[in-house]
C-alpha atoms as one frame of an Amber mdcrd trajectory, in Angstrom:
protein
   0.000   0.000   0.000   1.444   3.483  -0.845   1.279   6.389   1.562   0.568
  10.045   0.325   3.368  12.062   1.554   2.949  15.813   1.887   3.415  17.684
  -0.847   5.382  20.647   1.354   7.429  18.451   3.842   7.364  15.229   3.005
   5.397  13.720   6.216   4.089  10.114   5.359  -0.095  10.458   5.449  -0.879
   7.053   6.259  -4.515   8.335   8.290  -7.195  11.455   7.479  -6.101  12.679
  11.085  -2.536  13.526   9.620  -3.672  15.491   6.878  -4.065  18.876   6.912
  -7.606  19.889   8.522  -8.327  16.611   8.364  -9.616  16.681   5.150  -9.157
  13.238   3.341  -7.697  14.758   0.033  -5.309  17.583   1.321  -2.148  16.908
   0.108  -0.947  18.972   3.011  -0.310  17.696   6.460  -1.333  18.563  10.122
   1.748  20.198  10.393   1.804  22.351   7.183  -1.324  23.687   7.636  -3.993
  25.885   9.769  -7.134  24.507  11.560  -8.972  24.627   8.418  -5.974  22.554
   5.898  -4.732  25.829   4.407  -1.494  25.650   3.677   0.575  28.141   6.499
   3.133  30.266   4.464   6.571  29.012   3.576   8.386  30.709   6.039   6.148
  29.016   8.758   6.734  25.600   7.393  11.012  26.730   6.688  11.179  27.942
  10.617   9.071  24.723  11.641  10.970  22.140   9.840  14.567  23.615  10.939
  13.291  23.853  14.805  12.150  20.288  14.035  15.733  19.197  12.256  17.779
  20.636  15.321  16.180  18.381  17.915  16.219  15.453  15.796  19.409  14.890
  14.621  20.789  17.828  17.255  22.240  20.049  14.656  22.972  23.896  14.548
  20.695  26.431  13.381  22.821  27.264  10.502  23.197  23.362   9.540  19.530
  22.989   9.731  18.941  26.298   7.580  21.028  24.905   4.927  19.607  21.146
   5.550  15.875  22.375   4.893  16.486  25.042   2.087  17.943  22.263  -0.160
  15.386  19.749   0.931  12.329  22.172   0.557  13.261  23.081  -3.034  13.355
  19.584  -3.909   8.921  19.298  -2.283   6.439  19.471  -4.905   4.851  22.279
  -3.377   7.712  24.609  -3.581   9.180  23.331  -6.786   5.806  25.156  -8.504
   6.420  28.192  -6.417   9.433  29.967  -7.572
């Protein structure tokens, strides 16, 4: 069985409740998103995601700028935002 995987961060979707809103089609997830499965703006998501990369792999700020830059470009959702 595939898994949808956000379109903005990459986050396996394997349930409604991780999707964005939980609305069953969002191709955002919980964490990319408001209440309502809007997607929050990029900077929200860039500031999340390197908050998130320093605790996992306990990184510095600068690594983890640098980490999620080159990995966000690569996210559907950001590759058709220029």
């Amino acid at each position: 069985m595939d898994i949808d995987k956000c379109t903005s961060c990459g986050m396996p979707m394997g349930e409604i409740s991780d999707r964005g809103g939980n609305i069953e089609f969002n191709p955002h997830c919980k964490y990319c998103t408001d209440e309502n499965g809007k997607l929050l703006p990029k900077r929200t998501i860039r500031n999340n995601m390197v908050r998130k990369r320093m605790m996992t792999v306990k990184t510095t700020k600068d690594k983890a700028e640098k980490w999620v830059e080159a990995y966000m470009k690569k996210m559907p959702e950001w590759k058709k935002k220029k």
